[in-house]
C-alpha positions in Angstrom: 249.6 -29.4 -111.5 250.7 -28.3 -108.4 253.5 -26.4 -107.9 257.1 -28.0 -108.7 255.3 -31.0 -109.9 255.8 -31.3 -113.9 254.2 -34.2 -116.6 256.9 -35.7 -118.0 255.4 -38.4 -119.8 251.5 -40.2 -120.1 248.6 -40.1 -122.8 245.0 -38.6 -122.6 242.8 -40.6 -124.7 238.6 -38.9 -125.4 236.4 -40.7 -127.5 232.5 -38.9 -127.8 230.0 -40.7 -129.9 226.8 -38.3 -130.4 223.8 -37.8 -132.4 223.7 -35.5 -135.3 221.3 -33.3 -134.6 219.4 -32.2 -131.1 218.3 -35.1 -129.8 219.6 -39.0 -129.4 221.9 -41.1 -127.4 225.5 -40.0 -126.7 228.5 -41.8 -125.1 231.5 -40.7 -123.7 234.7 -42.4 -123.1 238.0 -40.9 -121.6 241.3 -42.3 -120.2 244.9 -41.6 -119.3 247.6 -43.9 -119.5 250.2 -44.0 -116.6 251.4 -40.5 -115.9 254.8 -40.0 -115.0 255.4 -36.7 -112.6 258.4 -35.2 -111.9 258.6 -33.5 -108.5 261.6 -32.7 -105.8 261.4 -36.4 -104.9 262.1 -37.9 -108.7 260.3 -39.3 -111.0 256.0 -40.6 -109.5 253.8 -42.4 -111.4 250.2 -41.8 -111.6 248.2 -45.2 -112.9 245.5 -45.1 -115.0 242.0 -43.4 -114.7 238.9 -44.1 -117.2 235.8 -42.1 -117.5 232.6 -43.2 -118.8 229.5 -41.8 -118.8 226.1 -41.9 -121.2 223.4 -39.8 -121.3 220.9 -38.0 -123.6 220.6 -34.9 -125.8 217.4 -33.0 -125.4 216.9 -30.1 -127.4 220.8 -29.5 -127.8 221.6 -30.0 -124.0 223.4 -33.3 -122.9 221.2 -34.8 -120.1 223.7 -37.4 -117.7 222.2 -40.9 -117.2 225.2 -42.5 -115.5 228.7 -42.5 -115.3 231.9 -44.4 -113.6 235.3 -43.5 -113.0 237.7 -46.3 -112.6 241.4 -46.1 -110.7 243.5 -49.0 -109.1 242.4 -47.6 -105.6 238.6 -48.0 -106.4 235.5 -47.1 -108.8 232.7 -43.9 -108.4 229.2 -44.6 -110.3 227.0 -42.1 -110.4 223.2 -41.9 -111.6 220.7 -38.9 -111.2 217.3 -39.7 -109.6 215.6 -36.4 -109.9 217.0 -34.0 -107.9 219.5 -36.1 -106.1 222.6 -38.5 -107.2 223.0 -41.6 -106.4 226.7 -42.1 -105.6 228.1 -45.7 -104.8 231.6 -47.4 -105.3 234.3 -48.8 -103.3 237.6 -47.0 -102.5 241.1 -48.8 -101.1 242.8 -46.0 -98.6 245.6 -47.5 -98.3 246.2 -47.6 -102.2 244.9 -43.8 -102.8 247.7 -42.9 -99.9 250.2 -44.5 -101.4 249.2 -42.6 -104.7 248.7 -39.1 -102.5 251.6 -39.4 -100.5 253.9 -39.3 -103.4 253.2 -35.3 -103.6 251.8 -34.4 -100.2 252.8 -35.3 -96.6 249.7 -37.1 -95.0 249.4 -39.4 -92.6 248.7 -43.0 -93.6 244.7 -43.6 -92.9 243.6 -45.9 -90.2 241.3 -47.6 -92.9 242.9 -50.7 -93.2 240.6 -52.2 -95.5 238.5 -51.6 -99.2 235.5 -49.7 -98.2 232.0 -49.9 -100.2 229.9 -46.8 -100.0 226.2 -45.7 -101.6 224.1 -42.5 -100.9 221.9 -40.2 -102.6 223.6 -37.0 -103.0 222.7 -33.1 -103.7 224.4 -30.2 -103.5 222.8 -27.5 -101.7 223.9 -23.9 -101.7 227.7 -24.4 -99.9 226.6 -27.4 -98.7 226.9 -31.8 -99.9 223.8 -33.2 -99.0 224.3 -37.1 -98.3 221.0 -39.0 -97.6 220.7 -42.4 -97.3 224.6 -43.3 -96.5 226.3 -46.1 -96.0 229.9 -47.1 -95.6 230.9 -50.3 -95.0 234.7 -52.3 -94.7 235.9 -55.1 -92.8 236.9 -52.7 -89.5 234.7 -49.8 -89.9 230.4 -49.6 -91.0 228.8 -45.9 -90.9 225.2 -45.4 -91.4 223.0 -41.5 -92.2 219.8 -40.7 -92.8 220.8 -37.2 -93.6 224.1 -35.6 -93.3 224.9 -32.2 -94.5 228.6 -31.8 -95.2 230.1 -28.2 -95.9 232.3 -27.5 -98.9 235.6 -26.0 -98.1 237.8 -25.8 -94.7 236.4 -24.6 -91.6 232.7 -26.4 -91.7 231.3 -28.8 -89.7 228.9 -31.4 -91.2 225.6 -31.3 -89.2 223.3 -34.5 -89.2 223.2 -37.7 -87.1 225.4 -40.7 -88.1 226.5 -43.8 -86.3 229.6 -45.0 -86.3 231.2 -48.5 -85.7 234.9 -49.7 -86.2 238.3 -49.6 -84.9 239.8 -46.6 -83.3 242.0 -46.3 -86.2 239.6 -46.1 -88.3 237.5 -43.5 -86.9 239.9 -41.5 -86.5 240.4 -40.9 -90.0 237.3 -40.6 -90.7 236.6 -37.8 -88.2 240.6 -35.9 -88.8 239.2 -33.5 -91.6 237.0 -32.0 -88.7 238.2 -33.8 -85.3 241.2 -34.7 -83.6 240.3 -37.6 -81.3 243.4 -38.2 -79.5 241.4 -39.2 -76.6 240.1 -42.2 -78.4 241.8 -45.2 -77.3 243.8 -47.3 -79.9 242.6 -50.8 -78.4 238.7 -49.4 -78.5 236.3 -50.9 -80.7 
């Protein structure tokens, strides 16, 4: 946890059903209840998260054949297709800021709507490789063939993508790299 946060009350549940020996089917189940944090501010509340993924074991090693995370503000699936991901879910900004901005300063996002999203993903030395991306919501729809997306602070992600939507929300989608005051809030 970060620092002056403290758990003060919630429940981790795991459940992993697997094969006896070195080969078979496994499944994997894991969940919290609502967390309660204690920070400067009082008492937060975290709601629940569940975790499931499936896979097979191969000669002792677990092999991933999907898995989804779950949260109020949206859902992640996730299948490998050789030597890429493919990623695809929908996300709510507006209810993973008011989850965030119980512990950090941020500026509410400009995303004013759920967004769906699907790629094929890879990681590649320092680098997230997206191919194939697409983000779509009621005032913003981004489109990649290939997008390379740099882990840490400081990068740049390199690639061509278009970009539709409101001014709002572009700009949140370009702050982590771009400040675009210049963008007009009445454009489109």
């Amino acid at each position: 946890l970060a620092s002056g946060v403290s758990l003060s009350s919630g429940q981790l549940t795991v459940s992993l059903k697997a094969p006896g020996g070195a080969a078979g089917h496994w499944d994997l189940s894991a969940g919290t209840s609502e967390l309660q944090l204690q920070n400067s501010a009082g008492r937060q509340l975290v709601p629940s998260l569940k975790l499931v993924a499936a896979g097979m074991l191969a000669d002792g090693a677990p092999r991933l054949e999907t898995a989804r995370l779950t949260a109020p503000c949206g859902s992640l699936d996730c299948q490998p297709q050789q030597e890429l991901w493919k990623v695809a879910g929908t996300l709510d900004p507006q209810q993973l800021w008011q989850l965030l901005s119980q512990f950090s300063d941020l500026p509410a996002p400009g995303l004013k709507s759920a967004l769906k999203f699907e790629t094929l993903a890879a990681v590649e030395g320092a680098d997230l490789l997206l191919t194939a991306l697409t983000v779509t919501s009621a005032d913003l729809r981004c489109t990649s063939s290939a997008l390379k997306i740099p882990f840490g602070s400081g990068g740049i992600p390199s690639g061509v993508m278009e970009l539709q939507g409101t001014a709002a929300a572009m700009k949140t989608l370009a702050a982590p790299w771009h400040d675009a005051w210049w963008l007009s809030e009445k454009a489109m």
